[in-house]
N, C-alpha and C positions, 0 to 999 in steps of 0.2 A: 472605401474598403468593401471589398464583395464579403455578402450577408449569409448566413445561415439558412439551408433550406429549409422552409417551412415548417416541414415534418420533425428536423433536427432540433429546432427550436422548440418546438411544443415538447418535445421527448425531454429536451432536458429542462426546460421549466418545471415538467409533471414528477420530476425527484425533489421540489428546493421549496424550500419557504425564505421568505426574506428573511434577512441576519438582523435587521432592524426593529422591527414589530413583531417578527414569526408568521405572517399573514402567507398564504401561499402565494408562489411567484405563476403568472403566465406572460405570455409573450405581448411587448406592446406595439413591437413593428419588428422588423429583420432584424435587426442591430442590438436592439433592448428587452429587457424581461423586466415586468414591475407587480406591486403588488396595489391592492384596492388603497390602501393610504398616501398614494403616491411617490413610495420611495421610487430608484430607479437604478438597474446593474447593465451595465455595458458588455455585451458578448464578444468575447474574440473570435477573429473570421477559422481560427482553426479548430472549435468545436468547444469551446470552455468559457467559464464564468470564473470570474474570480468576486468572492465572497466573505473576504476576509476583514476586511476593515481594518482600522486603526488599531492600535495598542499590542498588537503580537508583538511579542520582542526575542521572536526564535527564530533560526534562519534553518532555510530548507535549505535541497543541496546543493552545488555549485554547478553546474556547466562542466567542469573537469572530473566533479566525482560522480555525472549523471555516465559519462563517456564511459569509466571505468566501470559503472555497474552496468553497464551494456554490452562491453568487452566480456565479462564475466558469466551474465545471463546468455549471451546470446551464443560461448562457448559450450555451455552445455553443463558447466558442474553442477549446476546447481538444480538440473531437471528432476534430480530424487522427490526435493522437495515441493516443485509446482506440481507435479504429479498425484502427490500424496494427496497435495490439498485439492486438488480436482476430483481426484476419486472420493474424497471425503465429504466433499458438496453434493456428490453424484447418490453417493449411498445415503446420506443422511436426508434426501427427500427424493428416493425412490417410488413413494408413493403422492408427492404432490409434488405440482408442478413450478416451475423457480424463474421468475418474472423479472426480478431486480436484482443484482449482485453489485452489494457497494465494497471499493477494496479502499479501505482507508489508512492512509501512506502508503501511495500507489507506485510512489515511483514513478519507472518507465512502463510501467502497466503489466510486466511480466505477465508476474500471476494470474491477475484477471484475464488475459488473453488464453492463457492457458486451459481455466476455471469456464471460460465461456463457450471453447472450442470443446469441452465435455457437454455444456449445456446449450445447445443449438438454439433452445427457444427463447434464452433470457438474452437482457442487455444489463450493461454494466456501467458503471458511476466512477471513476480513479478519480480520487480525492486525494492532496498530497498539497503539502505547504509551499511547494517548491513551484512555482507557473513553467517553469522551463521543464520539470518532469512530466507536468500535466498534458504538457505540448506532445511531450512525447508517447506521452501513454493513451492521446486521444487521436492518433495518428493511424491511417487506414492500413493495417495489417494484418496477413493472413486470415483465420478460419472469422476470425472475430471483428472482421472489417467491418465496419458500417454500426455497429451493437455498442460503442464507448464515447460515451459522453465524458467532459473532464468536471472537476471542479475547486477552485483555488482555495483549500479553507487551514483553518487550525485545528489539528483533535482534539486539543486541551480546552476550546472554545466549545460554548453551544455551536450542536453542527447545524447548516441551514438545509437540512434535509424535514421532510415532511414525518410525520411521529408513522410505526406502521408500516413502513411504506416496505421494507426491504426483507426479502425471503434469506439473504445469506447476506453475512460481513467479511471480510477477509481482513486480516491483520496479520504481517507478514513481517517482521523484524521490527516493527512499527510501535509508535505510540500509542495505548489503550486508554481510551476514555470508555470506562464498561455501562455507566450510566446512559450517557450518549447514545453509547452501540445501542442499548437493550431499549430505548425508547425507539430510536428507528426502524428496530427488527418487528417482524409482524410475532404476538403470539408463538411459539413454538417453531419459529425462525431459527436460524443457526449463526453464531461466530466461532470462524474459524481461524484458529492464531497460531500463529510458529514463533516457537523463542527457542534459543539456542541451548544448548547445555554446556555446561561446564570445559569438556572438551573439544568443543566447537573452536575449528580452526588452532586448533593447542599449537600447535608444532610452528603456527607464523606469532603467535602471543608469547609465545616461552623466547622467541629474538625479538621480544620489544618492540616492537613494529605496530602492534594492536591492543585495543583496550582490554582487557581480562574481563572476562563472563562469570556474574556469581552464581555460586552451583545450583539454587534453589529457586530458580525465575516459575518453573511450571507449576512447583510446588505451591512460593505464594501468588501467582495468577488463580490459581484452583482456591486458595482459598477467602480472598479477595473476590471471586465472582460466585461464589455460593450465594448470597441473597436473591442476584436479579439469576444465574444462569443454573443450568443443572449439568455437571460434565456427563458426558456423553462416551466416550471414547477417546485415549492418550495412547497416539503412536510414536515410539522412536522412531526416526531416519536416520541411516548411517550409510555413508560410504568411503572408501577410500579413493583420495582425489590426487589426481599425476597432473600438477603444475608445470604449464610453459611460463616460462621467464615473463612472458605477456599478460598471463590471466594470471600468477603471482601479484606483479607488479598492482594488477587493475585491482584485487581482494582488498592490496592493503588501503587504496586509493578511496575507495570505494566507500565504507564504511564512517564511522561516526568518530576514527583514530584521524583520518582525514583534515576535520575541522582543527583540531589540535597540530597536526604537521604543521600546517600554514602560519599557526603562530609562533613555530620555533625560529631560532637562526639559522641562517643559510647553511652556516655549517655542518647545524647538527645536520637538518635535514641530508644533505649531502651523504653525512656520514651514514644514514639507515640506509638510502640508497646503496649506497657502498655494499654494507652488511651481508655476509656470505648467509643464505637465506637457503631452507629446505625444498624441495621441490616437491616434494609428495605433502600432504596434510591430512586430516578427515573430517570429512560434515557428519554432525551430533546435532540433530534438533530433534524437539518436539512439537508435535502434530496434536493440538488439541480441541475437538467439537464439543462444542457449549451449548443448548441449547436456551431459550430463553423461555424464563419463569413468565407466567400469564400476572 
């Protein structure tokens, strides 16, 4: 199996500590990363670690519902929001400079490619449960080619990243572990998280299709991260979205209703499929910077 360049190796050892001990990871040949106790993590040759160990009993996302949030992303609806959240990385350390960007539940790396293409100087960490996302979001593309290390972990897990280490977090529809975040952020580091509102995507939820959003996610985010963060800035994003039958189909596919399809009967399924469905809808999110309490 061809090895990691050198360089690539050391860069992503210098974000991780072992998941085992917590000792910091460096490189022990091409192929390996270990830490001084001799544990030892096997590198995959497309630029990721997987770090996860035994006992997760949550599954990342499939191969079919990775395609569909590709379809989706890469259509364009959803640029209001990687937008917002890059300009909000951008402003929020206009006066210091942004080294490390972890995006945790990376996905296909969207975001971070987006987030990094505003910050020329930084590289970036896609962390996500899923190895088949991480494949993708550590995959040499446009502005942000060469700058994305992967890494296979749990959020709901101690993360095996180093305490400190990280200038900005990005949480983007994702699971928040806010302890986690604010130990890896440096000092007056920034998390940057989007959750949806209430009427987020209403018009494919009111056909049943998708899971209902409760109305008050930013609300208790804000106040659930008061101890370790200090909000900063809460922006709405809104726009109105004209669905193809294509990027319809991939929304519903795409999302966390997904998992649940799979376990109905053929029927039902069938029968959503069928479902005379809206073509227009609109994205409601919020856009929230936290900074982090010393």
């Amino acid at each position: 199996m061809p090895a990691l360049p050198a360089d690539r190796l050391s860069r992503l050892a210098s974000w991780l500590r072992c998941p085992v001990c917590g000792e910091d990871l460096s490189p022990v040949d091409r192929l390996t990363l270990g830490c001084e106790n001799g544990h030892r993590h096997d590198v995959n040759k497309r630029g990721y670690v997987s770090l996860l160990g035994g006992g997760s009993k949550l599954a990342g996302d499939t191969a079919e519902m990775l395609d569909a949030r590709d379809a989706v992303l890469e259509s364009g609806v959803y640029s209001p929001i990687a937008e917002a959240v890059a300009a909000r990385a951008v402003a929020a350390h206009a006066e210091t400079p942004v080294e490390r960007v972890l995006d945790a539940g990376a996905g296909t790396g969207y975001y971070l490619r987006s987030t990094l293409t505003a910050l020329p100087d930084a590289d970036g960490l896609a962390m996500d449960l899923s190895p088949a996302a991480v494949a993708r979001a550590a995959r040499p593309s446009g502005a942000a080619e060469g700058r994305i290390d992967g890494l296979v972990a749990d959020t709901w897990r101690p993360l095996p990243i180093r305490s400190a280490l990280c200038d900005v977090v990005l949480d983007v529809f994702a699971p928040r572990n806010l302890p986690e975040f604010h130990r890896v952020l440096r000092p007056g580091g920034s998390l940057i998280v989007v959750v949806p509102r209430a009427d987020h995507l209403a018009e494919l939820r009111a056909a049943g299709t998708m899971l209902d959003v409760p109305g008050d996610k930013a609300e208790e985010l804000i106040a659930a991260s008061a101890p370790l963060y200090a909000l900063q800035t809460r922006e709405h994003v809104a726009a109105d979205l004209h669905l193809t039958t294509e990027v319809r189909a991939a929304l519903i596919a795409m999302g966390p209703s997904a998992h649940h399809a799979a376990s109905r009967a053929a029927e039902d399924a069938a029968s959503i499929t069928a479902t005379e469905l809206p073509d227009t809808t609109h994205l409601s999110v919020d856009v929230l910077h936290l900074s982090a309490r010393p």
